[in-house]
Each structure stands twice: as C-alpha cells, then as structure tokens.
N, C-alpha and C positions, 0 to 999 in steps of 0.2 A: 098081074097080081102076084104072081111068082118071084119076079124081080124086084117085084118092090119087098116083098120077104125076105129076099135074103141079101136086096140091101139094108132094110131095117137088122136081122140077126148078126148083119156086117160091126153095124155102128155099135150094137149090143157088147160083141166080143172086143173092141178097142177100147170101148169105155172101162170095160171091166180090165182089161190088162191094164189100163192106165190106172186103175185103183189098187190095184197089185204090184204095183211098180211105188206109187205113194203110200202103200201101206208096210214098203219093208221097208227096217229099219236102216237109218244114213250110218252111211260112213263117215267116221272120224278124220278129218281132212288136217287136224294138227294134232298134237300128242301135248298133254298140260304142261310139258316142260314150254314149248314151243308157243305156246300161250301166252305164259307167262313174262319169258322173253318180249315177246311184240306188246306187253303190255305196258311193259318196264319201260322200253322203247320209247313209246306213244308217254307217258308220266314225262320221260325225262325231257321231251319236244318240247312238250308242255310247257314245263318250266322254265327250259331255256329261252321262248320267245319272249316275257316278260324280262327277265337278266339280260338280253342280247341291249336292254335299251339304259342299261346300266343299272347302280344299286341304287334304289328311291326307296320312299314309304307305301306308292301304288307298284310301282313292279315287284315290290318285295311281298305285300301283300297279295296279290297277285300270282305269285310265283310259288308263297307258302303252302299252301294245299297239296300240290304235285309234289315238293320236295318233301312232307309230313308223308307223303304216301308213299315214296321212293324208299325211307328209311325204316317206313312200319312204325311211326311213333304214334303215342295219345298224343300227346300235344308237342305242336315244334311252333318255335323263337327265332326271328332273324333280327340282328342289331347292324347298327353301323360300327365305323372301326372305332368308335368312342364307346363302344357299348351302349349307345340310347336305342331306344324298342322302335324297331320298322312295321315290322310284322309280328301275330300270332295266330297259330289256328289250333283247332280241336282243342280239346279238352285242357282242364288246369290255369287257364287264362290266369288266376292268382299268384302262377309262379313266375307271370311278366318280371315281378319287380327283382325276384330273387336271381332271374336268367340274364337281369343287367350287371348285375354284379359279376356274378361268373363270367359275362361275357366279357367284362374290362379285364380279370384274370387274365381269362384265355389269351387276348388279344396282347396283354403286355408280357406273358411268359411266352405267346407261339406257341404253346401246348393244349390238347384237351383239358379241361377242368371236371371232375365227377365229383357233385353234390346229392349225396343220401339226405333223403327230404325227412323233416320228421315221421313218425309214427301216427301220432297223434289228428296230422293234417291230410298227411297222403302216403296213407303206410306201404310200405313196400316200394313206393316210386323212389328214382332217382334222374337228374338233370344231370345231362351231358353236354360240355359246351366245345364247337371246335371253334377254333378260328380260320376263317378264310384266306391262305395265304398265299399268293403268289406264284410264280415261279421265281421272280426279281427277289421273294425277302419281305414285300409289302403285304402288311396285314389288311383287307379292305371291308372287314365287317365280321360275323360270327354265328353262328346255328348253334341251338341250342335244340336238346330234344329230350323229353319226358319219356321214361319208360316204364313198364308195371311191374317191373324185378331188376335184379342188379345185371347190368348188362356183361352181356360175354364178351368174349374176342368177334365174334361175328357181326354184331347188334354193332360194336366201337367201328369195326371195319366200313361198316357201311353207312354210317353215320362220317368217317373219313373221308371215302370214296365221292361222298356226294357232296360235301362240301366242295371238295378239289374241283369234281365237274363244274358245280355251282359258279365256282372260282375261272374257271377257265371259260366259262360263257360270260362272266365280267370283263375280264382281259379282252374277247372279243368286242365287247362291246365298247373298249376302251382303246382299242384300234382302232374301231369303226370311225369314235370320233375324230380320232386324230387324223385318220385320212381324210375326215370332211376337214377339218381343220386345215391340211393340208393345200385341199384342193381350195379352200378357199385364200389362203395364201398364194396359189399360183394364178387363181384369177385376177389377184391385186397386183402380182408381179405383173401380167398379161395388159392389165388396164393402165398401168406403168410404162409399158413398151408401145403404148399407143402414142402415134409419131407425132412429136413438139412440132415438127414442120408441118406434120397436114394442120394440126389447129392454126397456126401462124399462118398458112398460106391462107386458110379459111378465110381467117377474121380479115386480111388485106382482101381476099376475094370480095369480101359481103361490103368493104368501105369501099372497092370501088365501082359499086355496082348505088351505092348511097346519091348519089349527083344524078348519076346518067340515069335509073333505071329505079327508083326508091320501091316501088311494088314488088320488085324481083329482091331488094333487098331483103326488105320486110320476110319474105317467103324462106330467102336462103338463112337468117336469124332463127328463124322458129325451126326448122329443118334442124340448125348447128345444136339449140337447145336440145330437141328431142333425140339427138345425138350422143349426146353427152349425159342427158338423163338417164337412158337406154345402157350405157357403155359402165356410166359408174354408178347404178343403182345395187342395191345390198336385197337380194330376193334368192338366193340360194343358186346354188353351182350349176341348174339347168333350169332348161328354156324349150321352145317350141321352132321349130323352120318356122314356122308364119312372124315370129316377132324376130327371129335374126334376121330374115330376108327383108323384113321393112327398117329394119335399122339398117341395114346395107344400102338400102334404095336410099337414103336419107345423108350417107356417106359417100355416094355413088354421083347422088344431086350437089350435093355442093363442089366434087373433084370435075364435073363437068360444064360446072358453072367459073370452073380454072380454067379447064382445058378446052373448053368449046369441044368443036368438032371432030377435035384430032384423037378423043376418047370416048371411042363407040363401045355398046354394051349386049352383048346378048343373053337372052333370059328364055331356059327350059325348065318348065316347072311342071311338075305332076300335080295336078288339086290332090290328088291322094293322098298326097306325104306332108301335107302342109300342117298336120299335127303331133310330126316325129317329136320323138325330146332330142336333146341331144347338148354337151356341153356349152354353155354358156360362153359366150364369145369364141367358139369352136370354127365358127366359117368367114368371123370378119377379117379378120387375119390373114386368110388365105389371099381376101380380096384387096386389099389394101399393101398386102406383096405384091398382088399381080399390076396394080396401079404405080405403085413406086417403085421398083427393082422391073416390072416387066413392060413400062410403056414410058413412063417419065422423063427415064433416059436414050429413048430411041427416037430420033428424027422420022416427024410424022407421024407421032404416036402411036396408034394401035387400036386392037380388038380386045375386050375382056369377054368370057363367055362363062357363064354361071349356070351350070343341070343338076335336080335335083330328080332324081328319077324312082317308081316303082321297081324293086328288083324280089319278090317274091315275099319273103320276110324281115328283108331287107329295104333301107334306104339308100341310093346311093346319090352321093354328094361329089361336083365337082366346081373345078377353078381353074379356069385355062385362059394364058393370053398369048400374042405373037410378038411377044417382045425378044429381051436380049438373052433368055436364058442365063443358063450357067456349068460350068463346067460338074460333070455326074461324078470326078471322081470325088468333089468335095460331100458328096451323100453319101457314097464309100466310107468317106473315113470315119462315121459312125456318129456324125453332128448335123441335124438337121439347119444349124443355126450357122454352119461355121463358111458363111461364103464370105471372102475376100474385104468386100468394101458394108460388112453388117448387115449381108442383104437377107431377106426372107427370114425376118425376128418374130418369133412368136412359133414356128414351126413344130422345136420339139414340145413346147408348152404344151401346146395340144394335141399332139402326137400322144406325149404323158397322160394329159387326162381322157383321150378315148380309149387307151389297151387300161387304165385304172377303171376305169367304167365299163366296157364291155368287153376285156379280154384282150389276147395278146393278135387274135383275128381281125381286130379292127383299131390299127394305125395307119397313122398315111400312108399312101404311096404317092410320088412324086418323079414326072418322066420330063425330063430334061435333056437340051443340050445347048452347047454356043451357039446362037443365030437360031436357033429351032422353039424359042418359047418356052414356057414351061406351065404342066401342067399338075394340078394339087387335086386330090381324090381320097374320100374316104366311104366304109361302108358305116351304116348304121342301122343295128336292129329298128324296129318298127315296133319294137315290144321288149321291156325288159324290168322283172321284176324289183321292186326298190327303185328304180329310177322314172323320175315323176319332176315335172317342172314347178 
C-alpha cells in the first residue's frame, strides 16, 4: 500500500513539473528583424518558381501576388515588353488600362515612369512603372505598382530591386531554354553520327536473309523499324534504362544477324535500375563503338559486355569489349572523339550532356589500351530533381 503511494505522489510531482515547464513563458527563438528576413526570402522563392518558367500571362499572374508583397504595394501591374497587361493583383484593378500606357513609356525610355493619379478617382495614389531590363540592354516587360502617397527614395528603391530580381529569374529561365535547346541540338547532331554503314549493312543483312530465310527477314525488318523509330523519335532529351536497353537489343539483333557467331554479347542487369533516366541516346553509342571500332576490325571478332549495376544512389553503366582498343594518349589530349581513323563518335556528345545534366561528377571514364579493349563507364544518379523522362 505504501509503494503504491508514493508511486502514485511520484507520478503527481512529474505531472505538475511538467505543467510548470508548459506554463512558462517560450523563448523567443528569432528576433522580428530575423522574421522578417526569412519571410522576405520565402515571397521572393515564391515568385521566382513561376518566372523561372519564363514571362507568360499564367506565370505572371501567378507570380503577382508575391511580387505585390515584396514591394508593399495596394495594387501591382505586370506587362509584357509591348506594354499589353499580363497580370494584376490587389487593389485598383481600374488603373490596368492607365499601367499600359505607362508601361509602353517605361519600356521605350528604360526609365521608371511616375504617374500622380487624379484626386477625384484615387486621391493621393500614384503609379510607378519600371521596366524589366536586362543585363544585355533588353527590355522584357514591366511592373507597375500603386501606392497610397507619393513614394520616396525607399518605396522607388524597392520597387527597382525587385524588378531587377524579377528580371534575373527571367534570364534564368531563358537559359534554361536554351540549354534544352541546346541539348536538343546535340541529340540531332548524335542521331546524325549514327553510322550510314550500320544502316547499309542492315538493309544488305535483312535482303539477304529475304530468299534463304524470309521469317528471319520479316523479324530483322520490324527489329530495323523499331530501331529507327526509337533512335529518331522527338519525346524530349531523356529516357529510361528499360527503353535504351531494348533499343540496343534491337541494334545488337540485327549486328548479329551480320556477324553470326563471331559477336557474342554479354548482359548484367540489375531489375533495380531498369527505371534510371538518363540521357537519351546516352548508352547506344557506347555500344555501337564497341561493335565497330572494337570487334569489326579484329579477326575473329569478339565479346561486347553491357553492366548496369545498383551502386547505392547511384546507377552505374558500362561498355566493354576485347577488341583492338586504342592508344590512352589520344584521351589525353583532351578529345574524346579525336581517334586516328574517326573511331569512338558520339563520345564527347555524351560526355557533354551527362556533366550538363548531373554535374561535372559524372562524365565518362574510359580505360583503354592497344590490344587491351576498351572499356566506357559512366555513373548516374538514380534520382534527380528536374530530370524526368
């Protein structure tokens, strides 16, 4: 009976310190400058996700609210660089039509424009317009913002400052394009450098196989199809392991349908990784070196071997045959492309677009010598935000 008293007067005194504990007053963990900052912060995120996807009539709208807040306006105006109305938010909506005008000012002086509104309509307010300029000189649209007194030096300042920001999350967003732009240029280059000879041999492979073997024809036709579908289809600069790897088998079946026996294949595959992304025409390339530059030319052809391995948060990707190799100091001299007789095309191509897509951590490496084979290796996250097949 004892014990259980002064386990019960135990539990008594813990509760109550625990109520004394939640009943003093918290500490202040920021200070309202400190607030204010991460709040600022958090607005300007804001805003920038919408502009990161360039100037529209939804990202602009979009975007207007956080940028109204940034500035402390009643109401704010985005135009394009013609002055036509993108966006408006908060208050004064009736001064849209006045804020286009101003904005064609701004945009063609490159100066703020300040219009004192009437008395009559909106006494005391006045419209400030900047224009969004560049660093290059190009004007790419304009903010406009309402305010409920004649603005100061402060009110002007930061209505600058945030257009500029504004402005430089445009710029990114207009690099963005250009490197997809880019990149899809080097895929066209890439599908360009796919060799006139393997389709040639192809097409002589599959007529003569037409007389003696027409089933096998039939087979290696629809194969060269899906080939070529795969190879020059228009579906954006990434892809999946699971659909390079079958367009390879598909490349792999017709080169062995040349070579017979003398081009043997081996295949390591993780199931795991069979849904990396990873650059689009990133691993055919590899393989189609190792067929022509590493067996084609060697009496008795060869082995190709293809691993796609779990390597923690990585993918790692390989390409190895025992063919003729090539001399290591021409990767030395700083060109993955630059062997002798044109061998191994396509190399730096995609070299370029793995370190443009995941850093400068993951470009090829490639272990080489005369007589010794040569092998092509790359890593690939297994995760990576923005990048989506």
């Amino acid at each position: 009976m004892t014990a259980t008293l002064l386990t019960v007067s135990g539990a008594a005194v813990l509760i109550a310190a625990a109520l004394l504990v939640w009943a003093r007053p918290r500490r202040m963990v920021t200070t309202p400058a400190e607030r204010a900052v991460h709040t600022a912060l958090h607005t300007a995120s804001q805003a920038a996700r919408p502009l990161r996807r360039g100037l529209t009539r939804e990202s602009a709208q979009e975007a207007a609210p956080h940028l109204r807040a940034l500035v402390g306006a009643e109401g704010l105006g985005v135009s394009d660089p013609d002055g036509a109305l993108l966006a408006w938010d908060g208050a004064h909506e009736p001064l849209a039509a006045e804020f286009t005008g101003t904005a064609r000012r701004a945009v063609a002086a490159q100066r703020p424009v300040l219009a004192h509104l009437p008395e009559t309509d909106h006494p005391g307010r006045t419209l400030v317009t900047q224009p969004l300029l560049s660093d290059n000189g190009t004007v790419v649209g304009a903010l406009g913002m309402v305010t409920g007194s004649r603005p100061g030096p402060g009110a002007l300042g930061a209505l600058a400052e945030v257009a500029r920001y504004a402005c430089g999350q445009l710029e990114l967003a207009e690099l963005d394009a250009s490197r997809a732009r880019l990149d899809r240029a080097e895929v066209r280059a890439l599908r360009a450098q796919i060799s006139p000879h393997f389709i040639y041999n192809a097409l002589n492979t599959i007529a003569s196989f037409v007389r003696t073997d027409p089933d096998r024809a039939r087979e290696l036709i629809l194969d060269f199809a899906d080939f070529t579908r795969y190879s020059f289809r228009d579906a954006g600069e990434y892809t999946v392991l699971a659909d390079e790897l079958s367009n390879i088998e598909r490349y792999l079946e017709l080169e062995r349908a040349r070579f017979g026996p003398a081009l043997q294949v081996r295949l390591r595959i993780a199931p795991e990784v069979l849904g990396v992304t990873l650059p689009f025409l990133a691993l055919q390339p590899l393989v189609e070196n190792a067929v022509r530059h590493g067996l084609a030319t060697t009496p008795g052809g060869g082995t190709v071997t293809i691993e796609a391995l779990d390597a923690g948060t990585d993918c790692v990707l390989s390409v190895e045959d025992d063919g003729a190799g090539m001399d290591p100091d021409l990767l030395r001299s700083g060109s993955l492309d630059a062997a002798a007789d044109g061998a191994h095309i396509g190399l730096a191509n995609v070299d370029d677009r793995l370190r443009a897509a995941f850093g400068n951590d993951y470009g090829l490496v490639v272990d080489t010598a005369p007589g010794a084979g040569t092998r092509v290796s790359m890593r690939v996250p297994k995760f990576r935000p923005g990048i989506r097949p």
